[in-house]
C-alpha positions as CSV (number, residue, x, y, z in Angstrom):
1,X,0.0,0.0,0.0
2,X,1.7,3.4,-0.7
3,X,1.8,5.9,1.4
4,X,1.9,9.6,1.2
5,X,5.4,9.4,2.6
6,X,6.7,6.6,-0.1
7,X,4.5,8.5,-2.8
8,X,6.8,11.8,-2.2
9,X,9.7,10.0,-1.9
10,X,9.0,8.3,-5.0
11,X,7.9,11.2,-7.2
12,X,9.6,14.4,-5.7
13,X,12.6,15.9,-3.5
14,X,10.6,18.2,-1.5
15,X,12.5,19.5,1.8
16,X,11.8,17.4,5.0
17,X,9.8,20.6,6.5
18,X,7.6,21.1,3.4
19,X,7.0,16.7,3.9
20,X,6.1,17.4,7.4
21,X,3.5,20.3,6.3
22,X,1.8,18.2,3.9
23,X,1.5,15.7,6.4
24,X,-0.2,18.4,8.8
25,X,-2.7,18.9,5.7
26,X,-3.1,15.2,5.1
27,X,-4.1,14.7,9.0
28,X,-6.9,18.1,8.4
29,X,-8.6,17.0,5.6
30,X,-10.9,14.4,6.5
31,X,-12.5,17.5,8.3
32,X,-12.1,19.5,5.1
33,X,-13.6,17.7,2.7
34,X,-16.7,16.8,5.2
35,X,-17.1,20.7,5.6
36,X,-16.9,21.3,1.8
37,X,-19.4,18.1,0.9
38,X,-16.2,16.9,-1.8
39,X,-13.5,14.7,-2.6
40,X,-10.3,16.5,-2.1
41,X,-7.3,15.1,-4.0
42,X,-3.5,16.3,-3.0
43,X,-1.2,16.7,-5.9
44,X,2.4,17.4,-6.5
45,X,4.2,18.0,-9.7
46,X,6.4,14.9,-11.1
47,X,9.3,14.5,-11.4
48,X,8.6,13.9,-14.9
49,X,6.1,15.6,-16.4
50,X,2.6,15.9,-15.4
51,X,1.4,16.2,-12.0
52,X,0.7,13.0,-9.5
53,X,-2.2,12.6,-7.0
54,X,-0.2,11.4,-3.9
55,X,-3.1,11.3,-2.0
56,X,-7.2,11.5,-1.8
57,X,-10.4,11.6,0.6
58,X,-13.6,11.3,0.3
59,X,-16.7,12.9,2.6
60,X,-18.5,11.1,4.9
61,X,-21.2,13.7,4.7
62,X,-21.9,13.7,1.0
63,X,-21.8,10.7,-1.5
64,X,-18.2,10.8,-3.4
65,X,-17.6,11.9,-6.7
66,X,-14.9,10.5,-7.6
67,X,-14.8,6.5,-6.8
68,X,-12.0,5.4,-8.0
69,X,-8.6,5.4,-6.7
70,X,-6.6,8.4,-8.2
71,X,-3.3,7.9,-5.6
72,X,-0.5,7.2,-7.5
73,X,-1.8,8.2,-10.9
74,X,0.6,10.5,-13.0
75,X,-1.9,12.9,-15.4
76,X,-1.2,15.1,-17.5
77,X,-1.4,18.9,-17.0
78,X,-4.3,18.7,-20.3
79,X,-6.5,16.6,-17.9
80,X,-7.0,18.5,-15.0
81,X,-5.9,22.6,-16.2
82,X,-7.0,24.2,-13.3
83,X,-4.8,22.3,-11.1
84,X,-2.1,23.1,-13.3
85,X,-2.9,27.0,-13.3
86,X,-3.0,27.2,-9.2
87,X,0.5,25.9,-9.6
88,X,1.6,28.5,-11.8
89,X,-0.5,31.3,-10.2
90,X,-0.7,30.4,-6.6
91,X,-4.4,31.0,-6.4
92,X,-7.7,29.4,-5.5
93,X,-8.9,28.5,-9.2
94,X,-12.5,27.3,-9.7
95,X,-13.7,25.9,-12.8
96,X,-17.3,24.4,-13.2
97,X,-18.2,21.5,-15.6
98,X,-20.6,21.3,-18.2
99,X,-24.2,20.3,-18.0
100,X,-23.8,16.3,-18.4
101,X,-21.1,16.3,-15.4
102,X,-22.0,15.0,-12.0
103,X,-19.2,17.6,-10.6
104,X,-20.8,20.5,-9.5
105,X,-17.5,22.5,-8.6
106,X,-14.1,21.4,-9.1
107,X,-11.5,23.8,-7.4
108,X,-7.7,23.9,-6.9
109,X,-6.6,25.2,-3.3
110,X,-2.4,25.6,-3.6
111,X,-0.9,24.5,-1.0
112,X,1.9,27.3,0.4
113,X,4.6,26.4,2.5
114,X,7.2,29.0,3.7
115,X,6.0,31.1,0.5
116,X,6.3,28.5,-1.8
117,X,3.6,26.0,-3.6
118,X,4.6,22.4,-2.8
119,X,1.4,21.3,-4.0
120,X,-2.2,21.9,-4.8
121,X,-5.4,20.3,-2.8
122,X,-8.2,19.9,-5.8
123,X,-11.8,19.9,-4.0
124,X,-15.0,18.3,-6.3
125,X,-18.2,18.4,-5.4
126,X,-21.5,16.8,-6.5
127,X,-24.0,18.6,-7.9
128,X,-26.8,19.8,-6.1
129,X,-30.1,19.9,-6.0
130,X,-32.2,22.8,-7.0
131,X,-33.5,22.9,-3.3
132,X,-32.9,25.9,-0.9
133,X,-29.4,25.2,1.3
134,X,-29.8,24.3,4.7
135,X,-28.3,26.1,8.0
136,X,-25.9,23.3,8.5
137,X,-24.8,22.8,4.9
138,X,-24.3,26.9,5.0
139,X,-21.9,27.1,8.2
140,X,-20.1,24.0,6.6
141,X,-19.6,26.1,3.3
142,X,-18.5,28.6,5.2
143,X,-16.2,27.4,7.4
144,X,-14.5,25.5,4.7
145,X,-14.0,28.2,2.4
146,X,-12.2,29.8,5.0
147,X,-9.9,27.1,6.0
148,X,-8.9,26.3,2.2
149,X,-8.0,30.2,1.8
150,X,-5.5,30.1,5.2
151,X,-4.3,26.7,2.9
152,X,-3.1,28.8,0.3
153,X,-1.8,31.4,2.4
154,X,0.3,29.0,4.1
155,X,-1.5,29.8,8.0
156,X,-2.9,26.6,8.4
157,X,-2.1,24.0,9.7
158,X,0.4,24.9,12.0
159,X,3.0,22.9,12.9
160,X,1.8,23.1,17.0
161,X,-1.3,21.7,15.8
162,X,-0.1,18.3,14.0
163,X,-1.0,16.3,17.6
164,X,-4.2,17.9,17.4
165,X,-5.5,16.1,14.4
166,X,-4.9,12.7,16.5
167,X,-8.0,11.1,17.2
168,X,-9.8,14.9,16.7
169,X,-13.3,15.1,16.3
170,X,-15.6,15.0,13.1
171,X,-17.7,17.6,11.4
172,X,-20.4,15.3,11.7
173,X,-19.8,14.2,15.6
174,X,-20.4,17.9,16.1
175,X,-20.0,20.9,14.9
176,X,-20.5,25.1,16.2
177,X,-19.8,28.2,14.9
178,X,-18.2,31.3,16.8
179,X,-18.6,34.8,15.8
180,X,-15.5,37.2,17.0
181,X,-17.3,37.5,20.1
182,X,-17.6,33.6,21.1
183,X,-21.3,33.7,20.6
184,X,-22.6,30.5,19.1
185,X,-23.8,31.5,15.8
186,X,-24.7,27.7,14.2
187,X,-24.7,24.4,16.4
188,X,-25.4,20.9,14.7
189,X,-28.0,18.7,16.3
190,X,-24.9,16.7,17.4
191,X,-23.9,19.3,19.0
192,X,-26.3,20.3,21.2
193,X,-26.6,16.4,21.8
194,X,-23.0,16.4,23.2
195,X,-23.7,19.6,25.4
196,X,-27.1,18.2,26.9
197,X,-25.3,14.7,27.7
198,X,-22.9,17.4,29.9
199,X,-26.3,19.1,31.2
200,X,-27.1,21.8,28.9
201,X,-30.5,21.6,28.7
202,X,-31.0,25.1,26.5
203,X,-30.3,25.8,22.7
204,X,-26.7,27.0,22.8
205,X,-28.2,29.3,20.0
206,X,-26.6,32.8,20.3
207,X,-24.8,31.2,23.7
208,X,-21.7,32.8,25.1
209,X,-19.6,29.4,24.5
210,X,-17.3,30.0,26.8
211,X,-19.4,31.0,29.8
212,X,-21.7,28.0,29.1
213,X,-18.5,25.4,28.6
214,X,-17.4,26.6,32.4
215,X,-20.6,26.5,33.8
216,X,-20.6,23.1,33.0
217,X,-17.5,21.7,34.1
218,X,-17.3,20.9,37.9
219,X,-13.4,20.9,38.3
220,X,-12.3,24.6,39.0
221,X,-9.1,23.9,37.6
222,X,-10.4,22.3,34.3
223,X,-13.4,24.6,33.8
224,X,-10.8,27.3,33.5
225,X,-8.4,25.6,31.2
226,X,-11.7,24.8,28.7
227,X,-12.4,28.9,29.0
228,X,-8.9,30.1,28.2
229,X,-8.9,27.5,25.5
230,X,-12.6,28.3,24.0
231,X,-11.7,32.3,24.5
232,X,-8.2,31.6,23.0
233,X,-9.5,30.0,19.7
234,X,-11.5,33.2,19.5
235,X,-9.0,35.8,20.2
236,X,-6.9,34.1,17.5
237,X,-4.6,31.7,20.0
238,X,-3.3,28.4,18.8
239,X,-4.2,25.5,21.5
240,X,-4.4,22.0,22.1
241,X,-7.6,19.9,21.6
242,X,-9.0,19.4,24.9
243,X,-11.0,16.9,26.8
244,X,-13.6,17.7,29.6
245,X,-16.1,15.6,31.8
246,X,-18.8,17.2,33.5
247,X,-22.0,15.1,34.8
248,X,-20.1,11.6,33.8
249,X,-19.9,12.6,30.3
250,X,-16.8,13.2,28.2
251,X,-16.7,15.2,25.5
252,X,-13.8,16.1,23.2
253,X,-13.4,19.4,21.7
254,X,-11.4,21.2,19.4
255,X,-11.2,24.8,18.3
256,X,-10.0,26.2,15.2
257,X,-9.2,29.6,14.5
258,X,-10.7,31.3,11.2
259,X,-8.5,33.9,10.1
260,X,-8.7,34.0,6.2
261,X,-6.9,37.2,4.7
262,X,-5.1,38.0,8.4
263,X,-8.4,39.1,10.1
264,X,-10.4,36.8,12.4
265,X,-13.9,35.6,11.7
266,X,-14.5,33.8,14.6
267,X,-14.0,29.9,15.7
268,X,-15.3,26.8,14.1
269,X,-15.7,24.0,17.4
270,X,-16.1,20.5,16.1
271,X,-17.0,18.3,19.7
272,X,-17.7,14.2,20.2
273,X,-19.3,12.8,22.7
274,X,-16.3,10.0,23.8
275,X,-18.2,8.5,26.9
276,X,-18.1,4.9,25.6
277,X,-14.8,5.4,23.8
278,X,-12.9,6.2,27.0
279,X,-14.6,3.1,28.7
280,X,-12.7,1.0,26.3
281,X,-9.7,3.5,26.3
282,X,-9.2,2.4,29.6
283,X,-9.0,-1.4,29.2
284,X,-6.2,-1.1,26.6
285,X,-4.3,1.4,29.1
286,X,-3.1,-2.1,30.6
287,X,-2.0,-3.9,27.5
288,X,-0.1,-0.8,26.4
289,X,1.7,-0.6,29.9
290,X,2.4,-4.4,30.0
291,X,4.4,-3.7,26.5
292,X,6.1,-0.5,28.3
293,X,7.2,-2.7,31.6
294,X,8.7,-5.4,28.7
295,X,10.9,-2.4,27.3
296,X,11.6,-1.2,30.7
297,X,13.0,-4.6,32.0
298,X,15.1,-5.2,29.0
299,X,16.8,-2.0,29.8
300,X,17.1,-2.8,33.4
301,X,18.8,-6.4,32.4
302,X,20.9,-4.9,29.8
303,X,22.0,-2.2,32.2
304,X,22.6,-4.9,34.2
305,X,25.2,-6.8,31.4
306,X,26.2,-3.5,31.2
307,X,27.8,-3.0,34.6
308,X,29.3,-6.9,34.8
309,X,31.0,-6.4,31.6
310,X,32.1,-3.1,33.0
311,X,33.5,-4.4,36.1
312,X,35.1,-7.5,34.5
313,X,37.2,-4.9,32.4
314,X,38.0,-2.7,35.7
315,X,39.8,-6.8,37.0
316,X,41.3,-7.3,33.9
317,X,44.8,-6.1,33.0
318,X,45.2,-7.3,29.6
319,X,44.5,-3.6,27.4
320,X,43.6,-5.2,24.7
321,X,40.6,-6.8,27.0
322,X,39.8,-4.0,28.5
323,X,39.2,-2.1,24.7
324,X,37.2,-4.8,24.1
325,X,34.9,-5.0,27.2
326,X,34.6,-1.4,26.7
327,X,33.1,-1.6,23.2
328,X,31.1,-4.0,24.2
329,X,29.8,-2.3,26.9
330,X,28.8,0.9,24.8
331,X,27.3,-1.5,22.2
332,X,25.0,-2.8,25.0
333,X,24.3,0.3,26.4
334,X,23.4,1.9,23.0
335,X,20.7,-1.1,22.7
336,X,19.5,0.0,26.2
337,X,18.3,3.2,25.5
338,X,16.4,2.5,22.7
339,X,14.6,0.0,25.0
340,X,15.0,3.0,27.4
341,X,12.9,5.2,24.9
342,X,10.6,2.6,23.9
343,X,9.4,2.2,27.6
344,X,8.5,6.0,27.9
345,X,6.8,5.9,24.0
346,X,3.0,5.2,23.5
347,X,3.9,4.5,19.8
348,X,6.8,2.0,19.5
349,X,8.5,5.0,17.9
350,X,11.9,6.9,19.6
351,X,13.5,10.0,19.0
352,X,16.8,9.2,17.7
353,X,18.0,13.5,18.7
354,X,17.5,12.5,22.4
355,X,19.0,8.6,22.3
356,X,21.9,10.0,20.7
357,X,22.7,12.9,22.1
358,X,22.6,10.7,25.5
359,X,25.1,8.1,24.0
360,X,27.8,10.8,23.3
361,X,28.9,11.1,27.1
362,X,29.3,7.1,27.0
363,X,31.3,6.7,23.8
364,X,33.8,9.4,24.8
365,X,34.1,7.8,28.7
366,X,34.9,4.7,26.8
367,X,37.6,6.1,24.9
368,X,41.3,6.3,25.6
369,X,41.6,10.2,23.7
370,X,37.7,11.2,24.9
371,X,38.7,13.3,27.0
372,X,40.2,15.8,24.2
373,X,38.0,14.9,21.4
374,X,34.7,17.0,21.6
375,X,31.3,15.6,19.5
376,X,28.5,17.7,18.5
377,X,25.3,17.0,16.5
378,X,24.3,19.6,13.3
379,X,20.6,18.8,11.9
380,X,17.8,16.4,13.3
381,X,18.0,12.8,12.8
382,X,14.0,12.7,13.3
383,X,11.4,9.6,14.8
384,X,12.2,6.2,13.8
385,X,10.0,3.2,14.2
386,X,11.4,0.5,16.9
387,X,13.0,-1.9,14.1
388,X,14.8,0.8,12.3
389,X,16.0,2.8,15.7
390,X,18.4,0.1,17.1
391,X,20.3,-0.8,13.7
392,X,20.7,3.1,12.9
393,X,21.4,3.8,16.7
394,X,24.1,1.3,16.7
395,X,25.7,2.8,13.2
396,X,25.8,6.1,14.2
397,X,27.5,5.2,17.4
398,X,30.0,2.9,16.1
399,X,30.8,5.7,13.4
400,X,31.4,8.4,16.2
401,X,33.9,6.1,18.0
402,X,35.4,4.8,15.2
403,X,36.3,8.7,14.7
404,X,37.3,9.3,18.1
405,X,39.6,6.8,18.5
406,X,41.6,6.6,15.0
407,X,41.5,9.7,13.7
408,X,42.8,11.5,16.4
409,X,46.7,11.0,17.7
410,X,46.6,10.3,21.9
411,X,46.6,13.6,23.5
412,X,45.5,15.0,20.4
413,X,42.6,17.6,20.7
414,X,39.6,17.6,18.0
415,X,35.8,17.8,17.0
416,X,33.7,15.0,15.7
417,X,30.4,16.8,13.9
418,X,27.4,15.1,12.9
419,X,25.3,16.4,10.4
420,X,22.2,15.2,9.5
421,X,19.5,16.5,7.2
422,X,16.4,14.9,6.0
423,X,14.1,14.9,3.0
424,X,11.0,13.2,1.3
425,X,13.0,10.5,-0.1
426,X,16.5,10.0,2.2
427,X,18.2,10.9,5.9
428,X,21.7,11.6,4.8
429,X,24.1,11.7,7.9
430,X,27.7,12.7,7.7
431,X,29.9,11.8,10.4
432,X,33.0,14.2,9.9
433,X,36.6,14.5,12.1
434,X,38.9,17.0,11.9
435,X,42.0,14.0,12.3
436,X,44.6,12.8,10.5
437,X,42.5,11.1,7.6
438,X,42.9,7.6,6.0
439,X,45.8,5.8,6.1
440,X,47.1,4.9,2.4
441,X,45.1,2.1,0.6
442,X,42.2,2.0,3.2
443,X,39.4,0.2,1.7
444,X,36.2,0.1,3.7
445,X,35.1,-2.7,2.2
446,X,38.5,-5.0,3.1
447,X,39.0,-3.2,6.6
448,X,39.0,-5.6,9.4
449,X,37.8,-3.4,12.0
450,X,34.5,-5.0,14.0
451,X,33.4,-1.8,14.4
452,X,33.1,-1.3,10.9
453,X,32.2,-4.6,9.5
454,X,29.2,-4.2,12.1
455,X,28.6,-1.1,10.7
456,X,28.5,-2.4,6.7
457,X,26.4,-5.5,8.0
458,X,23.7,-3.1,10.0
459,X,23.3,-0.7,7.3
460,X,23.3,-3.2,4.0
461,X,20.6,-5.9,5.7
462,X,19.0,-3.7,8.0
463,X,18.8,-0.4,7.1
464,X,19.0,-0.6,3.2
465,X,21.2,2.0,2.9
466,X,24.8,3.0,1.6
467,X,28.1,3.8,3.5
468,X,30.8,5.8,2.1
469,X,34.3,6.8,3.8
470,X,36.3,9.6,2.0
471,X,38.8,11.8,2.5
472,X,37.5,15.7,3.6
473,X,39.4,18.5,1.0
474,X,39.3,20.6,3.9
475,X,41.0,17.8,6.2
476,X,40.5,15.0,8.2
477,X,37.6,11.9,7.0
478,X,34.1,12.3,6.2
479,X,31.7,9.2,6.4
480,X,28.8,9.5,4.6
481,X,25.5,7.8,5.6
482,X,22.5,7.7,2.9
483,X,18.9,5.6,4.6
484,X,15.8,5.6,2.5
485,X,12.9,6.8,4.5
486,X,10.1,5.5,1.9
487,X,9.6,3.7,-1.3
488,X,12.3,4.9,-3.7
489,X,12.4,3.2,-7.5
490,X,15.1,0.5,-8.0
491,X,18.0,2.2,-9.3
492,X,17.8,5.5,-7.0
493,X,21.0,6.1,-5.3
């Protein structure tokens, strides 16, 4: 199945901060395309020519459109020109079909990121009937348009909002309108259903939303956190979804601010009744921390083999052991705090910034010339997934000491930087020393180094990616990491 992530990798080279922002639209738009009654379709340009649809949604409040399965499909620019001309323009472009088309409005939304289009939502909608619209259909209308104009001026979404859109409410669990005041200007009958299971018994109908959301809420402490959240959203503030009980109910609610054009129009408040939902929320809470207490343990126990191999190499005084012991120790100790991270992670994901930045200390106590040798990190390595983190964990730690200790003479003093940078397609990582450089006829591939050949081994059958050592122009040895991160085509290097 491709993913958004393998479909950019596959088909572009966008930076890995315009990726992450068409992610945060990707994780919006079910909520779009329900407000807006239409498929929406995200597309980037090819590589080649043409444009691609790297991914697609359809409403769940209006029948779709479009039924088949446009991800992955390369068009050309002839069979959808308005998508095209957004591109070129960087406006909203809205084209209607003929008579004998089912599409009532086809529109292309581009998408703006740091001032530049990376790609252009296309929104279709059914045609409708000649029948007068209704109040709901009218705030939905609204509220979209709204949203898709801060698209393509690049204010939303936000990057603080990306955890919002977790688990975030519907447009059809629940939806309410705010003018700039906080007065409730539209409420769905699901809606009002969600407030009345809370103990709202009025019509929330030109309501002061915030004063009505505190009344309801017993605890002082959460009543005023919903207020400052509810007023916030209002006043123009960015906040976290929040979750209230009152009366034995719980109800989820998230705000969004409606800014089109720089000037606020109010809030749009999409709420779901989650009563049942946290009842079995909170069977799973014990499976999830029975998985967390595994990870825990094997970090104790390996902190444990940690220490004895430690203290073995403290008895021994054969150098060449103790070198040995000590590797081994920091090989062990690397595996532990991936185990470490996995215990404190709800996602069996782990931040590879914070593991590594931890193992530094370790591989420098280890070494005979640490002491003189400083290491610093340039660039984010990102999240990886639990079976990627302990193989890439391991390389870049191996590479590090592998600097520390040859590159440098013993007393020598010297920086080991590690740069990292991240797109669509690759994390490329160079590990670079200001030492002595290569010794004459070193071949990675023939060097008899574990360190190394553990290195070659982890990144060729585990990681599926390519290792390079060369000589800097500027001085001392660069080795050059390159890891897919998605689906890339057969011969890409």
């Amino acid at each position: 199945m491709s993913t958004l992530s393998s479909l950019l990798a596959t088909h572009t080279d966008l930076p890995g901060a315009a990726v992450d922002h068409l992610q945060r639209v990707v994780g919006e738009w079910q909520l779009l395309a329900d407000l807006s009654f239409a498929d929406v379709l995200l597309w980037v340009n090819a590589e080649s020519d043409g444009i691609v649809c790297v991914a697609q949604c359809r409403p769940t409040t209006a029948s779709t459109v479009l039924p088949e399965d446009a991800v992955g499909k390369v068009v050309s620019d002839d069979e959808h020109p308005y998508v095209r001309e957004a591109f070129e323009t960087g406006t909203i472009v809205t084209a209607y079909p003929g008579n004998g088309d089912a599409i009532n409005l086809r529109q292309a939304v581009p998408v703006r990121w740091e001032g530049e289009i990376v790609a252009v939502l296309s929104r279709d909608a059914a045609r409708v009937s000649r029948r007068s619209t209704s109040a709901l259909e009218t705030a939905y209308l609204e509220c979209a348009d709204a949203l898709y104009r801060m698209i393509s001026e690049g204010t939303f979404p936000t990057p603080e909002a990306r955890s919002d859109t977790k688990s975030s409410p519907r447009a059809g669990d629940g939806f309410i309108r705010l003018d700039r005041d906080g007065c409730v200007v539209y409420a769905s009958p699901n809606a009002l259903s969600a407030y009345h299971r809370m103990g709202f018994n009025s019509d929330l109908l030109g309501q002061d939303l915030v004063e009505t959301t505190r009344a309801l809420v017993t605890d002082p402490f959460e009543s005023s956190d919903v207020s400052d959240y509810l007023r916030g959203a209002v006043e123009g503030r960015l906040g976290q979804r929040m979750e209230i009980e009152a009366r034995g109910a719980t109800v989820l609610i998230r705000a969004l601010v409606l800014a089109p054009g720089g000037r606020i129009e109010g809030a749009a408040v999409v709420v779901r009744d989650v009563t049942e939902v946290k009842r079995r929320d909170r069977a799973l809470l014990s499976k999830d921390a029975t998985i967390r207490e595994i990870h825990h343990r094997v970090k104790n126990n390996l902190q444990t083999v940690a220490a004895l191999l430690r203290l073995q190499a403290r008895r021994t005084g054969n150098g060449e052991a103790q070198q040995a012991l000590g590797e081994a120790v920091r090989r062990v100790t690397s595996i532990a705090l991936v185990h470490e991270a996995l215990s404190m992670s709800v996602d069996e994901e782990v931040d590879l910034d914070e593991v590594f930045d931890r193992l530094i200390p370790i591989v420098l106590d280890v070494s005979a010339v640490g002491s003189q040798i400083h290491v610093h990190r340039e660039g984010k390595l990102g999240v990886f997934p639990a079976d990627r983190a302990t193989p890439l964990v391991m390389v870049l730690t191996e590479l590090v000491q592998n600097a520390v200790e040859h590159a440098f003479d013993p007393g020598a003093h010297g920086t080991v930087t590690v740069r990292a940078q991240r797109s669509a397609r690759w994390l490329d990582v160079i590990v670079h020393d200001e030492g002595k450089g290569l010794p004459e006829g070193f071949s990675l591939e023939e060097s008899d180094r574990l360190g190394l050949q553990i290195v070659r081994t982890l990144v060729a059958a585990e990681l599926g990616g390519a290792l390079h050592l060369e000589a800097n122009t500027a001085g001392g040895t660069d080795a050059r990491l390159r890891l897919p991160l998605g689906k890339v085509p057969a011969n890409g290097t």
